[in-house]
LUMLO-200694 format. One line per field, with one value per residue: residue number from 1; residue in one letter; y, x, z of N, C-alpha, C in turn. Coordinates in steps of 0.2 Angstrom, whole numbers, plus 5000, padded with zeros to 4 digits. Atoms other than C-alpha are relative to their C-alpha. Example, Ala and Ser with C-alpha at 12.3 -4.5 7.8 and 13.67 -1.06 7.14 Angstrom:
% residues 2
k	c(1	2) .
r	c(A	S) .
nv	c(4994	4994) .
nu	c(5004	4996) .
nw	c(5000	4999) .
cav	c(4978	4995) .
cau	c(5062	5068) .
caw	c(5039	5036) .
cv	c(5006	5005) .
cu	c(5004	4996) .
cw	c(5000	5003) .
END
This chain:
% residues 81
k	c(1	2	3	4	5	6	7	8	9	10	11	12	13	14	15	16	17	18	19	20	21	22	23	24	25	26	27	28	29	30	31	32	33	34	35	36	37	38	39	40	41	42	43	44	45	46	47	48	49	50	51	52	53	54	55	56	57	58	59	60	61	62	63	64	65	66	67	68	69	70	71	72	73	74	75	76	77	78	79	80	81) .
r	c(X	X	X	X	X	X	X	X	X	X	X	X	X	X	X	X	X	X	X	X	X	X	X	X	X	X	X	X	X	X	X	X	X	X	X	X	X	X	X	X	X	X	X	X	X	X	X	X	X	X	X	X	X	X	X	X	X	X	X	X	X	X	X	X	X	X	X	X	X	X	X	X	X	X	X	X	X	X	X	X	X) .
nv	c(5001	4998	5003	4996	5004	4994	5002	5001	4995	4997	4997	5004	4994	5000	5000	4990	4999	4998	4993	4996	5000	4996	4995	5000	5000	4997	4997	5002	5003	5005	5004	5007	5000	5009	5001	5005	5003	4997	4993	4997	4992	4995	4993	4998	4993	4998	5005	5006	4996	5001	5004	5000	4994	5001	5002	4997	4994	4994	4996	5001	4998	5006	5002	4995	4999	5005	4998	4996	5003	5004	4995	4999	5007	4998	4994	5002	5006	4998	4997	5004	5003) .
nu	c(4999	5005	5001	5004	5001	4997	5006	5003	4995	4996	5001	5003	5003	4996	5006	5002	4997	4994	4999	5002	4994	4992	5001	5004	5007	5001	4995	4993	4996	4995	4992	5001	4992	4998	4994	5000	5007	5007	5000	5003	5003	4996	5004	4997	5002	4992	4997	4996	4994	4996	4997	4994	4996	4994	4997	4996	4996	5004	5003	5007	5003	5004	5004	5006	5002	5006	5008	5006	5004	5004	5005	5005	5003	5006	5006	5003	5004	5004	5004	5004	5004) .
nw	c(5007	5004	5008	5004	5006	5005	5005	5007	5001	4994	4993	4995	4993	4995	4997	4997	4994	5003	5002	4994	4998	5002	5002	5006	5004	5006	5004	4998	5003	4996	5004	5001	5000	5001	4997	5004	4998	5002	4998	4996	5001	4996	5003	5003	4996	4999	4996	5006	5001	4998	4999	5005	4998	4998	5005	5007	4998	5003	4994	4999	5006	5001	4995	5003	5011	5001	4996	5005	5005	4997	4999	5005	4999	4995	5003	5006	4998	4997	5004	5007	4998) .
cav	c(4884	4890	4882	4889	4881	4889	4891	4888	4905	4903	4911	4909	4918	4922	4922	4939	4933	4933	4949	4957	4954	4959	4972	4966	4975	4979	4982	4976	4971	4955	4945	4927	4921	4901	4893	4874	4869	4879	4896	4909	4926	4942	4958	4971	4984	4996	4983	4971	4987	4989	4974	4980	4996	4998	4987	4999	5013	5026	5032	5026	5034	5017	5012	5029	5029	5012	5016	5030	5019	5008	5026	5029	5010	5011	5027	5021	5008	5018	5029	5014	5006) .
cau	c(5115	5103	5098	5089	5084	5088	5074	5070	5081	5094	5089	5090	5082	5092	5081	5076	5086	5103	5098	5094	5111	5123	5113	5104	5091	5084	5097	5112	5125	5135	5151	5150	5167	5174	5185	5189	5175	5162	5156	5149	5140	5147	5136	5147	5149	5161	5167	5172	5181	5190	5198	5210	5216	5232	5236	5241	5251	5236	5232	5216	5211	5206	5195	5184	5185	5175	5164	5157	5155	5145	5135	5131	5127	5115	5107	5105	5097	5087	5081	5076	5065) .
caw	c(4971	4959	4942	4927	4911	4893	4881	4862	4860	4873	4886	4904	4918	4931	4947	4957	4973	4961	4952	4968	4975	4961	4956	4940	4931	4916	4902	4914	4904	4907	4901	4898	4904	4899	4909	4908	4918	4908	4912	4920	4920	4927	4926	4918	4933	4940	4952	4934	4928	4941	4942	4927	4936	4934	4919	4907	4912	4909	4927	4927	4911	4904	4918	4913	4895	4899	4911	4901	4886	4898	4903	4886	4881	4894	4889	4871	4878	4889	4874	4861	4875) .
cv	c(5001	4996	5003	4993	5004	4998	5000	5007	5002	5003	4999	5007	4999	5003	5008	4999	5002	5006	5006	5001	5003	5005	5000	5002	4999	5002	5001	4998	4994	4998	4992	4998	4991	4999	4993	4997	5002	5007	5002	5005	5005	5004	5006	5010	5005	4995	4995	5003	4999	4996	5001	5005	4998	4995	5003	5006	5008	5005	4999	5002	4994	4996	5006	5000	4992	4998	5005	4998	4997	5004	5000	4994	5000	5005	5003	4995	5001	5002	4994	4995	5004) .
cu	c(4994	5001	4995	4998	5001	4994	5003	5008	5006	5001	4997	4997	5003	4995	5001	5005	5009	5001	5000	5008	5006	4995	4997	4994	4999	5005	5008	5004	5004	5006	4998	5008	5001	5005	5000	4995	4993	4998	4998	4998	5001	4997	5007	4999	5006	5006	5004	5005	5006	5007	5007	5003	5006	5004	5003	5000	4995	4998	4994	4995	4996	4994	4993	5000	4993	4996	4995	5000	4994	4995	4996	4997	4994	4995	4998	4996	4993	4995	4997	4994	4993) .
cw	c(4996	4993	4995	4994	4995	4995	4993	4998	5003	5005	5006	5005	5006	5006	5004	5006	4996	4996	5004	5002	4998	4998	4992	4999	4995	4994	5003	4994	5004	4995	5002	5000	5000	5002	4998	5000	4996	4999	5002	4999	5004	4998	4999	5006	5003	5004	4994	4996	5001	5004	4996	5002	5000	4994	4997	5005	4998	5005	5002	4995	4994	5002	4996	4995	5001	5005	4998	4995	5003	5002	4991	4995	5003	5000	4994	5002	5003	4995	4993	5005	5000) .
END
């Protein structure tokens, strides 16, 4: 179990061993998800996509349309740093 602290502005630091593991860098996205217990944070990867495959009757066209938002999110983000 890991623990953090939240500063002055809300923000927590997620340690190097847990950004290591899922995959977090720089300009990751996540989701803040609340359940009864509280919440959690979940980086925003193809893996949290593809958990919705197949909901809607689209073929998988859904899935894509929001993983290239997430490409170019990412490379508006790349180009303002």
């Amino acid at each position: 179990m890991e623990t953090a602290v939240v500063t002055s502005k809300g923000q927590i630091v997620v340690s190097a061993r847990i950004r290591k593991k899922f995959g977090i860098k720089k300009g990751t996205r996540v989701t803040i998800i609340e359940d009864q217990h509280g919440f959690f944070v979940r980086p925003l990867d193809k893996k949290y996509f593809e958990q919705f495959a197949g909901i809607l009757p689209v073929k998988g066209k859904a899935t894509k349309a929001l993983a290239e938002e997430q490409r170019k999110d990412r490379k508006h983000e790349d180009t303002r740093s």
